[in-house]
N, C-alpha and C positions, 0 to 999 in steps of 0.2 A: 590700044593699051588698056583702056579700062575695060574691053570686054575679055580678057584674058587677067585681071585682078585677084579672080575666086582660084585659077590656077597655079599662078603664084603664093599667091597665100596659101595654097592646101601643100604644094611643097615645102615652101619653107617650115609648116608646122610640121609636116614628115621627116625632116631633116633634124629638125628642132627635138622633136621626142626619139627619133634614132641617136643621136648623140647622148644624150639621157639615159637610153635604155638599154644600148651593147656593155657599159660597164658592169652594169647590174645582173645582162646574160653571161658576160665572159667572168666575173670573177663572184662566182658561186660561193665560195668557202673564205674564209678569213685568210687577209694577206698576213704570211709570217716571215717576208724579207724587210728587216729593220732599216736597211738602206729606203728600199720602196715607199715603207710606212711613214718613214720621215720626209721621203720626198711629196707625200700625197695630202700631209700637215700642213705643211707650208704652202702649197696651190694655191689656196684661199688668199691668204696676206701677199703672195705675189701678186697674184691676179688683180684683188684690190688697188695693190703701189701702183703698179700699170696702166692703171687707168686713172685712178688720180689725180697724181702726182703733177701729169702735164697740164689736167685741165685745171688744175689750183694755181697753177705757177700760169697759164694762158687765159687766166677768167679777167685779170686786169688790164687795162690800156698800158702800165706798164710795165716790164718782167720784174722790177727792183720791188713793186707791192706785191707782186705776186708771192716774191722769194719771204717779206718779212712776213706775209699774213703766213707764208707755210710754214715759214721756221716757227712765228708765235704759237699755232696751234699746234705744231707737233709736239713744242717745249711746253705745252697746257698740259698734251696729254702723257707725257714723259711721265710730270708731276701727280698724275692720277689722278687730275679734275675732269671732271663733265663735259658730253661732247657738248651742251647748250654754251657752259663758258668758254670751250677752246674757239665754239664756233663766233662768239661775242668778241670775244679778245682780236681774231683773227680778222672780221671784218671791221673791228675799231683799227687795228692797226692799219690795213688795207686803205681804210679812209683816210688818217693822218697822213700815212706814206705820200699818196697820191692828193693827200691838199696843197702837200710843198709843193708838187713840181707842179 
């Protein structure tokens, strides 16, 4: 195993910069299907919620603190405060939640 480590590694960064790099070969020119462009907008904030979402709601011992630290912080940042306070708010509530039980 570890004498085959340099080889894995050198694929996976081959892989790593081909996924990176075919978009940049295949679309040359500026996209001008509005459908496309608005699908390639949103990528980002999908991608983000996706991974997220479950490990905020699975970082607590239990799912009920998980749910209010998410809900507080997502309600912080609805309100357009700061991610230092949604992230404050979030793990004060997280604590409370989880002092009850």
């Amino acid at each position: 195993m570890t004498d085959r480590i340099w080889l894995y590694i050198a694929v996976m960064a081959g892989v790593t910069y081909a996924i990176r790099l075919l978009p940049l070969v295949l679309l040359r020119h500026e996209i001008r299907n509005l459908r496309f462009r608005s699908f390639l907008y949103y990528v980002p904030y999908a991608t983000l919620a996706a991974m997220t979402i479950p490990a905020a709601l699975t970082a607590t011992p239990h799912l009920l603190s998980g749910i209010v630290g998410f809900l507080i912080a997502a309600v912080t940042a609805a309100l357009g405060r700061g991610l230092l306070l949604a992230a404050a708010l979030a793990s004060l509530a997280v604590w409370l939640t989880e002092s009850l039980f």
